[in-house]
C-alpha positions in Angstrom: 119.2 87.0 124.6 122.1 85.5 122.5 119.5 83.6 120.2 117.6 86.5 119.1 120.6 88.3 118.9 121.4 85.5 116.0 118.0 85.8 114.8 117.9 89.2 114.1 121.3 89.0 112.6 119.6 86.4 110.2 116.1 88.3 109.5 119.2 90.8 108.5 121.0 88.5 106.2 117.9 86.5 104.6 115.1 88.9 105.3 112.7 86.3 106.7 112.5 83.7 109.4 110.7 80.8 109.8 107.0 81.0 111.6 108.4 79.4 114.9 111.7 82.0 114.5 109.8 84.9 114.6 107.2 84.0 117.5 109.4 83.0 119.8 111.7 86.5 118.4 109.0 88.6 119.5 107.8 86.4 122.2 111.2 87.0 124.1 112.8 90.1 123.2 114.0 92.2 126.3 115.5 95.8 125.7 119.2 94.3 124.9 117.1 92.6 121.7 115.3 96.0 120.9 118.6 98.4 121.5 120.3 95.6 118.6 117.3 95.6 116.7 117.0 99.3 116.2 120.6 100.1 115.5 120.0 97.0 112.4 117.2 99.6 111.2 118.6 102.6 111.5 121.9 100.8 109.4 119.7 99.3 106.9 117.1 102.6 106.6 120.6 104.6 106.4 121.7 102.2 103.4 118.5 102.8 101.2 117.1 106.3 102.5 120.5 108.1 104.1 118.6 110.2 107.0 116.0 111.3 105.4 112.4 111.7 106.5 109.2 111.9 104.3 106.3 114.4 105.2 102.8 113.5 103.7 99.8 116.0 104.2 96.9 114.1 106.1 93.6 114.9 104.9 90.6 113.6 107.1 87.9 113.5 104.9 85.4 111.7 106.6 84.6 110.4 109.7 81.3 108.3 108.6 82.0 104.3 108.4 79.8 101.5 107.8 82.3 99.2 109.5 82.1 98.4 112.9 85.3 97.2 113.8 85.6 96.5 117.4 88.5 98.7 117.9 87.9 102.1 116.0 86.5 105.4 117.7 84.6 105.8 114.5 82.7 102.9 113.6 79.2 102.7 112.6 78.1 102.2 116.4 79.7 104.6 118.3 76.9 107.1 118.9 79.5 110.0 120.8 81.2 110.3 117.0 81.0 113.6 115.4 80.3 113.1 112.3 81.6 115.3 109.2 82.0 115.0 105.4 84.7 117.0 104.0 83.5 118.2 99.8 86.1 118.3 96.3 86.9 121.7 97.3 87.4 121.4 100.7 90.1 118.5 99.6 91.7 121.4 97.1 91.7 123.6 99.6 93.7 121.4 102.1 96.1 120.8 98.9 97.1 124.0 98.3 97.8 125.0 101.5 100.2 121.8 101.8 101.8 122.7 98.6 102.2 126.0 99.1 103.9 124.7 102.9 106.2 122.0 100.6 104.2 119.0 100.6 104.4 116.7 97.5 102.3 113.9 98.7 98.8 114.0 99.8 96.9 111.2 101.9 93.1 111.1 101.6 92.0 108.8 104.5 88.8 108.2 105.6 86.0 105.8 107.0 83.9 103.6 104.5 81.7 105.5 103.3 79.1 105.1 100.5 78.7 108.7 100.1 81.9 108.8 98.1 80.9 107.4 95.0 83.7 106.6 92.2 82.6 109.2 90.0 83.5 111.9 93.2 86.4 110.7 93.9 87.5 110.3 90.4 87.1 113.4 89.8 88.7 114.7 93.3 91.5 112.8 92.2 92.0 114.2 88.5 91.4 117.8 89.9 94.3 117.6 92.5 96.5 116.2 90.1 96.0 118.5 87.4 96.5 121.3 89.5 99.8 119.5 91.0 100.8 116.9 88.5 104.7 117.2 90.9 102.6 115.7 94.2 101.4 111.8 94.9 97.8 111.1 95.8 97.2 108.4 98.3 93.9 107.1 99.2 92.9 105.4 102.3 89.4 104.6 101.8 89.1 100.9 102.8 87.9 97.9 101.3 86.2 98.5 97.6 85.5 96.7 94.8 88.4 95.8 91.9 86.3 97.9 89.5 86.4 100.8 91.7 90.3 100.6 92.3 90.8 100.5 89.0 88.7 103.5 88.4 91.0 105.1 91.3 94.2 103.8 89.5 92.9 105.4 86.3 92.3 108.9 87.6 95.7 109.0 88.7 96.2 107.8 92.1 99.1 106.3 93.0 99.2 105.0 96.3 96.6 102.9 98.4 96.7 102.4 102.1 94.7 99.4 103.8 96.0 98.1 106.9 95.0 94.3 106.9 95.4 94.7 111.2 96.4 90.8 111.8 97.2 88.1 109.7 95.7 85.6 111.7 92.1 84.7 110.8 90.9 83.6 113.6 92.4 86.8 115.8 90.7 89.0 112.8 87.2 87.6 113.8 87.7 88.8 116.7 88.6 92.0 116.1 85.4 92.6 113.7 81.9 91.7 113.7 80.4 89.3 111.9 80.8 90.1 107.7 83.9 91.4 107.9 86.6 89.3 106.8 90.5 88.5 106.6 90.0 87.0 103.3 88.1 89.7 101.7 90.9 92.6 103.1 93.2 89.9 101.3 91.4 90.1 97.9 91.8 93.9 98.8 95.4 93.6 98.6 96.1 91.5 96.3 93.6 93.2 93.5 95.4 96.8 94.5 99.2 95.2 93.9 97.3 93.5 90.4 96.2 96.9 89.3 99.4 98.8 90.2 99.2 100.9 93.0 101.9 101.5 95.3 99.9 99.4 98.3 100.3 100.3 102.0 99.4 97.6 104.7 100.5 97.2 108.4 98.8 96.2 111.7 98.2 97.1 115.5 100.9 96.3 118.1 99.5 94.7 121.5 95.2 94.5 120.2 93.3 92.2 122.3 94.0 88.7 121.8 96.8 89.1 119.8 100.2 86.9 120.5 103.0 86.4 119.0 101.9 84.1 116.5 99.8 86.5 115.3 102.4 89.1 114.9 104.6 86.1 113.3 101.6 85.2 111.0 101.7 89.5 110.0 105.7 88.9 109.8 105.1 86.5 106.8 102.3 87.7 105.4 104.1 91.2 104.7 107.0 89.4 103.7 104.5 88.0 100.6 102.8 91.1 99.6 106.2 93.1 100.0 104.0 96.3 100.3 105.8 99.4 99.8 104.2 100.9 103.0 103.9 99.6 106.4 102.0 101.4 108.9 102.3 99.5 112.6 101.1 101.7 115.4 100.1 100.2 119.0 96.3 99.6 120.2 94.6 102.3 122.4 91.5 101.2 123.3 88.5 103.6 122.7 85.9 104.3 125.0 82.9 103.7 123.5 83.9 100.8 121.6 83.8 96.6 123.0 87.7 97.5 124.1 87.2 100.0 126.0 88.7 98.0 129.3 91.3 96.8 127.4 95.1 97.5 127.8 97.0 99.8 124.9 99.6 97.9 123.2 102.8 98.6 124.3 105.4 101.2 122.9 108.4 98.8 123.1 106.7 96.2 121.1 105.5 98.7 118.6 109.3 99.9 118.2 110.4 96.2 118.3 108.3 95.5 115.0 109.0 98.5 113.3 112.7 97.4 113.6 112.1 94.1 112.1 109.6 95.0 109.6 112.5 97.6 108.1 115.2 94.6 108.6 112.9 92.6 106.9 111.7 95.1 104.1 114.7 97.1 103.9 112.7 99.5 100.8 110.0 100.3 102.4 108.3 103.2 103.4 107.7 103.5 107.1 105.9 105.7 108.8 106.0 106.5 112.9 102.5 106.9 113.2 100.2 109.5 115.3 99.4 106.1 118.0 102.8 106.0 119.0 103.3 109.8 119.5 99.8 109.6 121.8 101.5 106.9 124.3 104.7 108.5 124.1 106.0 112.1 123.7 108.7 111.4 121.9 106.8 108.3 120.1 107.9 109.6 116.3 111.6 110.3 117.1 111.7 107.0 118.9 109.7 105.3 115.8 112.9 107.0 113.9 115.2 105.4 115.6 113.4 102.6 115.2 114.2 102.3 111.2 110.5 104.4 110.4 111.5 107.3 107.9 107.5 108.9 107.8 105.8 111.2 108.8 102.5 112.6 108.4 101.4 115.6 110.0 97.5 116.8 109.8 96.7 119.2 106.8 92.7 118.5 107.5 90.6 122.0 108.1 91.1 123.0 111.9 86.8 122.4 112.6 86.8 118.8 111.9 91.1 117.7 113.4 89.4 116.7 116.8 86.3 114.8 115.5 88.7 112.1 113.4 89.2 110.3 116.7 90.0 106.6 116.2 91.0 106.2 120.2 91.2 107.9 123.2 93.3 111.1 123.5 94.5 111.3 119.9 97.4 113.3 120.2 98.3 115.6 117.5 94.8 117.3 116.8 96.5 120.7 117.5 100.1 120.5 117.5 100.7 118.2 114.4 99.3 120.6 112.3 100.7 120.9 109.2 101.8 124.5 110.7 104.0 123.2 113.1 106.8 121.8 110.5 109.2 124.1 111.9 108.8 122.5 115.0 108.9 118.8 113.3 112.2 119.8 111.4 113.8 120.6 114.7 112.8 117.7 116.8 114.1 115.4 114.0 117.1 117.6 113.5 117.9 117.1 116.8 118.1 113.3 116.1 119.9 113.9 113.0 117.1 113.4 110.2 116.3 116.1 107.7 112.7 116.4 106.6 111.9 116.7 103.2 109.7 117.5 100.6 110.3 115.4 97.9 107.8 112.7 97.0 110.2 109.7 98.5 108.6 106.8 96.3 109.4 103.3 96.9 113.1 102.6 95.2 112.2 99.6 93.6 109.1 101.2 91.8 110.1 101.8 89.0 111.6 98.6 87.8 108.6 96.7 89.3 106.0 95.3 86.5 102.7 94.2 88.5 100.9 92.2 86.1 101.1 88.6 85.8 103.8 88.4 88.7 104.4 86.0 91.3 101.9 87.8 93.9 98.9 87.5 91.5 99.8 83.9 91.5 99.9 83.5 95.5 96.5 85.6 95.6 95.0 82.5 93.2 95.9 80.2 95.2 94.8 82.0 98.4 91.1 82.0 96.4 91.0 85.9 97.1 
């Protein structure tokens, strides 16, 4: 359509759009809008990144949550989860073989769980990066207090990954049970960006109830927090969970938000996550083209790969093995991105001062 065609050119130019502007963007995009969409990101990724993609080693390290999110193949009630705790030296383990393989940035993600006290992964934390003080640590470990991110941010971590899934508060009760809330993943967010972590959030493409709004409402809300990571995979339902009938999101929609999340935060670091490569073969080259310059293939120990299962027919579990980056470097070779092993922080890092700025401020008056 001719108007999103102008809109998109204006996301480009202003890097926002109104509320209305984006809904009815993403309400009505057919695959003229997403072809002009993706070549915008792969221009404005070009500008800022060249052709570059980032590798980060995945490390599982538990599948235990007490969450219960209605979506996640892991949650507290899904009785067919295998459950598995990974120890310090298990973690070190999975380190050095990435290193040794050219890895510089390590992602720690797990379920919520209490068994991980601060003192652990403190000191998990200080041991990886005295032993690599040239690599990243990134922790996905969900929501936790300020006191305990700032004990995280202390021992050296650098990055912090919590999806805030939708925007929308009403669409986010939906999503979770009772007790989980859109305004405590907020305080989340905004305490982690205080502190000084490089912060990470994104959302699901297509989950159950969503609508364009909601993906609007996301739109803006990224556009506030101006993360430095934005992880946007589609839904797939898992079958033990509420949404097991439901529909997976689909791929276009998943590629049409990548392309305006990287129009819209030109910086950031994007990943094409392991979702997209499930409901499509060629899910992370098309995430590429889509403006995502990420990728993070599975350094977790081989016995525990297929018990992280988050949805149905995970793909990856095998084949995205941290082994395989012979195989990665040529399928985006043949796309014309070079994988590399560098750390590939956030450009404006380094010139960004967290405390006392403008975001604190919008977290007060949020009341989060």
């Amino acid at each position: 359509m001719e108007s999103n065609i102008r809109l998109i050119n204006k996301l480009e130019k202003e890097k926002s759009l109104e509320m209305d502007e984006f809904a009815m963007l993403i309400r009505t995009f057919d695959s003229t809008d997403l072809e002009f969409a993706g070549e915008r990101a792969r221009f404005v990724r070009e500008m800022h990144y060249g052709n570059k993609v980032y590798i980060r080693g995945l490390i599982e390290l538990t599948s235990y949550c007490r969450c219960g999110c209605h979506y996640c193949g892991i949650g507290r009630d899904v009785r067919s989860a295998e459950r598995y705790r990974l120890e310090s030296e298990d973690v070190l383990s999975c380190c050095e073989k990435g290193y040794h393989l050219g890895f510089r940035t390590f992602v720690i993600q797990g379920g919520e769980d209490p068994y991980y006290s601060d003192d652990m992964l403190t000191d998990m934390v200080r041991r990886i990066k005295l032993r690599y003080p040239d690599c990243a640590v990134t922790l996905s470990l969900g929501e936790r207090s300020r006191a305990s991110y700032e004990k995280l941010f202390e021992a050296g971590t650098d990055r912090y990954l919590l999806r805030h899934e939708t925007a929308d508060e009403g669409h986010y009760s939906r999503l979770h049970p009772a007790g989980q809330t859109l305004k405590e993943r907020k305080r989340c967010l905004y305490d982690l960006k205080e502190i000084g972590f490089q912060v990470g959030t994104g959302f699901m493409a297509g989950s159950p109830w969503q609508t364009a709004e909601c993906l609007a409402k996301d739109m803006l809300f990224m556009k506030e927090i101006d993360p430095e990571m934005v992880g946007i995979g589609p839904f797939i339902p898992h079958h033990e969970t509420l949404f097991r009938d439901e529909k997976p999101g689909s791929v276009d929609l998943t590629l049409f938000m990548l392309a305006l999340t990287r129009i819209m935060l030109p910086e950031s670091l994007i990943p094409a996550t392991t979702a997209l490569g499930t409901l499509d073969s060629r899910g992370r080259e098309k995430g590429m083209l889509s403006g995502a310059n990420v990728v993070m293939p599975n350094l977790s120990p081989m016995n525990v790969r297929k018990k992280y299962l988050l949805y149905d027919n995970k793909a990856y579990t095998g084949s995205e093995a941290a082994e395989s980056l012979d195989s990665l470097r040529k399928s985006m070779g043949k796309e014309g991105f070079e994988v590399v092993v560098e750390r590939g922080d956030h450009i404006g890092m380094k010139l960004r001062e967290y405390k006392n700025t403008e975001i604190v401020k919008m977290g007060e008056m949020h009341n989060v």
